[in-house]
N, C-alpha and C positions, 0 to 999 in steps of 0.2 A: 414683392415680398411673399414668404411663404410661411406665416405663423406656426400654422399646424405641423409641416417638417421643420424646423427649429424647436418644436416641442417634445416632437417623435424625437427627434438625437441628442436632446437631455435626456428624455427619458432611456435612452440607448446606452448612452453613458452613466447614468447613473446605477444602469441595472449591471455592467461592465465591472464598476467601481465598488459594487458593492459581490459582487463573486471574484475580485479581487482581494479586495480584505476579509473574506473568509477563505481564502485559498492562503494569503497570506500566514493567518490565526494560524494554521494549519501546520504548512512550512514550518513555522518557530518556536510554535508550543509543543508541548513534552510529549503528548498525544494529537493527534488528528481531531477536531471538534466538528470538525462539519462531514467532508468527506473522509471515509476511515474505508471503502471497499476498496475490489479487487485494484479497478482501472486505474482510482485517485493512487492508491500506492506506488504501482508501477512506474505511473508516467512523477512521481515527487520521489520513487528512486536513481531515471533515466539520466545518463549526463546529459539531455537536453532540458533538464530541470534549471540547471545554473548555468545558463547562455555567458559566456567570457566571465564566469563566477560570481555571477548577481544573479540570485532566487527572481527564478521567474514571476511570483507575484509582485516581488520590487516593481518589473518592469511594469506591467499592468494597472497596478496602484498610480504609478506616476503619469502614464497615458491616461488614462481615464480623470486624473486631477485635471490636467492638460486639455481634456479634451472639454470637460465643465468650465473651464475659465476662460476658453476661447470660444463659448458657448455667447458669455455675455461681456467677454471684451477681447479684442485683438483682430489682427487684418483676416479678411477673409481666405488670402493667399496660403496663408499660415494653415486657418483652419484643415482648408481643402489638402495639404501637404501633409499634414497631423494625420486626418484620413484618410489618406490614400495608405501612408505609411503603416498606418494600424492594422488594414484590412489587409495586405497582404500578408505581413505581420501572422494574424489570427490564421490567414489560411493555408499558412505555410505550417503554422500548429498542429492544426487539424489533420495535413500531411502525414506528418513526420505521429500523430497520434495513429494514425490506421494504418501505415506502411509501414512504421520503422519500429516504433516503442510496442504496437500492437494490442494497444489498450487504450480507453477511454478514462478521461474523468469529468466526473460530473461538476464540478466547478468550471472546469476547461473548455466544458460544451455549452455553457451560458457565458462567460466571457469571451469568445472567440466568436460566435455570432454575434454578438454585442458589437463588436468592433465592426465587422463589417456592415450591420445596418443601422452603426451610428457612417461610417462611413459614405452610404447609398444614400441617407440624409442629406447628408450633407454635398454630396454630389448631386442632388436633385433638387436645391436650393435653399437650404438652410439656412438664417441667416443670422446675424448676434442679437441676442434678445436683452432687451435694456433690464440690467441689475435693477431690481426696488426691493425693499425690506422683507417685502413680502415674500419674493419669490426665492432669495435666497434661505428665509426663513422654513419654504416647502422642501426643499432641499433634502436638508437634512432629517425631517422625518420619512422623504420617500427614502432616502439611503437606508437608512433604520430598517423601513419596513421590508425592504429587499432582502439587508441581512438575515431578518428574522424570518422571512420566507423560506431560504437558504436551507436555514437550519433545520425548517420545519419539511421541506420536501426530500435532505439528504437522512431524515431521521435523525439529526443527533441537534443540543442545543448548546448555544456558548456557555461553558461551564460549569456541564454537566460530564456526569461521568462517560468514560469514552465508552464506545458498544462494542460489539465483540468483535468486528469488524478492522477494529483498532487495527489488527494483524498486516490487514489489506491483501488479503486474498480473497476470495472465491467467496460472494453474499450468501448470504446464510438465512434461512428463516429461523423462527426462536427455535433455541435447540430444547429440545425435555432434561430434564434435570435426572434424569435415571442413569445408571453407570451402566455402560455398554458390557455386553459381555465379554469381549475380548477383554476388558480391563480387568473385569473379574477373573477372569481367567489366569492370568498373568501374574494376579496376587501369591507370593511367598511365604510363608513364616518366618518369624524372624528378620525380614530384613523389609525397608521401604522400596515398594517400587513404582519406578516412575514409566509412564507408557508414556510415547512421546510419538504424534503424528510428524511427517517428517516430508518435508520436500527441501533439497540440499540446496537449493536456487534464490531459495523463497528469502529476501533480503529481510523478512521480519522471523523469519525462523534462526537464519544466522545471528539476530543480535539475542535471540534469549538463547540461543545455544552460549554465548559469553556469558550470560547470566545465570545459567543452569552448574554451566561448570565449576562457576566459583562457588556456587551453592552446594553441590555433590562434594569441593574439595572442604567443606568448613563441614558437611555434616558428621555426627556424633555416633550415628548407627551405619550397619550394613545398606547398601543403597543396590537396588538390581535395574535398570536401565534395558526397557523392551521397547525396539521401533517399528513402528508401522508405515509402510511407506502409502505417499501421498502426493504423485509427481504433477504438478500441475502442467495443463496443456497451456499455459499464457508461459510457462518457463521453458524455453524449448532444451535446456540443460539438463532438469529434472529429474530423466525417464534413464538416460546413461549415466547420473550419479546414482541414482534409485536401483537400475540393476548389480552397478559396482559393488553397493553395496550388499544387498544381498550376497554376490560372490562371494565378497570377501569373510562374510560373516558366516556364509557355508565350513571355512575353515578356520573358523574359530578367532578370524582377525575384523570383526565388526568395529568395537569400540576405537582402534584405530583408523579404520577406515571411515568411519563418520567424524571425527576428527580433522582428518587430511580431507575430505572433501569440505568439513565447511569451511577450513583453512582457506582450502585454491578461490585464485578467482574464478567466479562464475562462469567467466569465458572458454575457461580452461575445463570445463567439464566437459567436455566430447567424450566420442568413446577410446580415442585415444587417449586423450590427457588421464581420463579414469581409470584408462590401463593402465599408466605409469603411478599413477598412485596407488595402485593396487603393489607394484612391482615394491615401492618406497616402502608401504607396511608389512611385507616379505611374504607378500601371496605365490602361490605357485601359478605361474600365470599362464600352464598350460591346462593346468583342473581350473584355474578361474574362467577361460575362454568355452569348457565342456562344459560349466554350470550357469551359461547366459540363458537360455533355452527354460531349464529350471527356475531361475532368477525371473523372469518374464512371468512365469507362471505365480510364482508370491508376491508379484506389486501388483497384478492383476486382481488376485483374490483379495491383498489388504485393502487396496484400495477401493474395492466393492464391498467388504466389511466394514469400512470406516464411513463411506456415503452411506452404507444404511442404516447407520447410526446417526445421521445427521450432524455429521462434522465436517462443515465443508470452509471454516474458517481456519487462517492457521498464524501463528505458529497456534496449537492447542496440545495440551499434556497434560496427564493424571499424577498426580502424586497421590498413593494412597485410590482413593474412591474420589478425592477433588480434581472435581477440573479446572482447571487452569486456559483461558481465552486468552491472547493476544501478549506481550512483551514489557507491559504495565510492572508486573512485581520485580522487587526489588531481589537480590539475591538473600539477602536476610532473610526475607519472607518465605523464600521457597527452602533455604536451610528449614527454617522453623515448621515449616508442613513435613518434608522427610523428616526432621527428627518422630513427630507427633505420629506421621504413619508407621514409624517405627514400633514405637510405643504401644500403636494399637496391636 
């Protein structure tokens, strides 16, 4: 018998089980509580997120229950089957995390070695540890404390307010609270304007662009809508919706063209596909192909104006002098800022 590894692969599983249900939390709630960057977002927007349509934490949670109760009762046959299945399981993750998805999350990077050296455990002689009160009674405060480690090493805590991160792009150190100059710049008389950093890819930009727009269609005042492009290198779409747009906006067809690209699927952003959307908002798409050259040239400079303002979180937009972090506000709320910058 081998106490001490029967220890190590509770302890294996329990630390599994417990970056499970905060991956889980995650998945299901309104916001991100634990992990909210770049990597956690990408890989919770991936279709490998929902393996045959069951949230990848389901599966995880239910492995790691599985693997605690075959811990202290059931054949060892079974065990050993459980983990063998897990580990490659996990490393097939890990895969498909650095080849395919191209992003990391930090929940995924503690549960997926978990599996495997609850695994190695258990393949190097683990064996069922007799239930007593006691032990199942430790149980549950090491899970506890996992979570609460969780929380405390991803910077955020359960039920607390989400961080700016929320967005899931690109980590951010604290931003200063001063309005950049471009924003100031871009302020109008008479009407609210909103600066809106922009990557067309970015799946947390897409859902407040739906949020933005029902906002702009309910506000009361003139609204002026200036975008700075922000193509992220994890979105390999980005950089030929980003110059699209620029072309398009060179002649005057911007508002439609960020439109129709955050319309298309993501996929569909080549620099073909963005040529036909260009063609659909009725760009001239022989001055659109002369102004790619030019267009290179202002996602280059926005986007070195925007990092050095320290905005490297997105979706992020200014109404007024307010910024605005992450996809949280309701469209009410952001009507009610344009009406107020109006005001001002």
């Amino acid at each position: 018998m081998h106490p001490r590894r029967s220890v190590v692969a509770i302890g294996f599983a329990i630390v599994g089980l417990g970056a499970s249900i905060a991956s889980f939390i995650d998945y299901f709630g309104t916001a991100p509580t634990f992990c909210a960057e770049t990597g956690c977002a990408t890989v919770r927007e991936s279709a490998w997120a929902h393996p045959l349509g069951i949230p990848m934490p389901v599966l995880g949670v239910a492995f790691y229950l599985a693997a605690l109760v075959l811990s202290f009762v059931g054949p060892p046959r079974l065990r050993r089957v459980l983990a063998i299945a897990g580990a490659a399981w996990a490393v097939l993750l890990i895969v498909l995390q650095a080849s395919v998805i191209g992003a990391w999350c930090k929940l995924c990077m503690i549960a997926d070695p978990a599996a495997i050296g609850y695994a190695l455990a258990v393949l190097a002689g683990a064996t069922t540890v007799r239930l007593t009160f006691l032990r199942g009674l430790v149980t549950v405060p090491a899970l506890l404390t996992t979570v609460g480690l969780l929380a405390l090493w991803t910077g955020n805590f359960p039920g607390s307010e989400p961080s700016a991160e929320a967005s899931g792009t690109e980590p951010t150190p604290r931003m200063p609270q001063e309005t950049p100059a471009f924003v100031e710049r871009a302020q109008v008389p008479g009407a609210a304007t909103v600066v809106e950093v922009v990557d067309f890819e970015c799946p947390f930009c897409r859902r407040m662009q739906g949020i933005l727009t029902t906002a702009l269609a309910h506000a009361q005042s003139p609204v002026r809508v200036v975008r700075k492009m922000l193509p992220l290198r994890m979105h390999p779409h980005a950089m030929p919706a980003a110059l699209a747009y620029c072309c398009a906006d060179a002649q005057g067809k911007g508002d439609a063209m960020a439109a129709a690209l955050f319309a298309a699927n993501p996929d569909d952003l080549t620099p073909e596909g963005c040529e036909k959307l260009a063609a659909s908002v009725g760009c001239d798409l022989e001055r659109y192909r002369r102004d790619l050259p030019q267009a290179q040239e202002r996602v280059a400079a926005e986007s070195a104006e925007v990092r050095a303002a320290d905005i490297r979180s997105l979706p992020t937009l200014f109404i007024g002098s307010e910024r605005i972090v992450g996809a949280s506000k309701s469209a009410e709320e952001l009507t009610a800022l344009l009406d107020h910058a109006a005001a001002r």
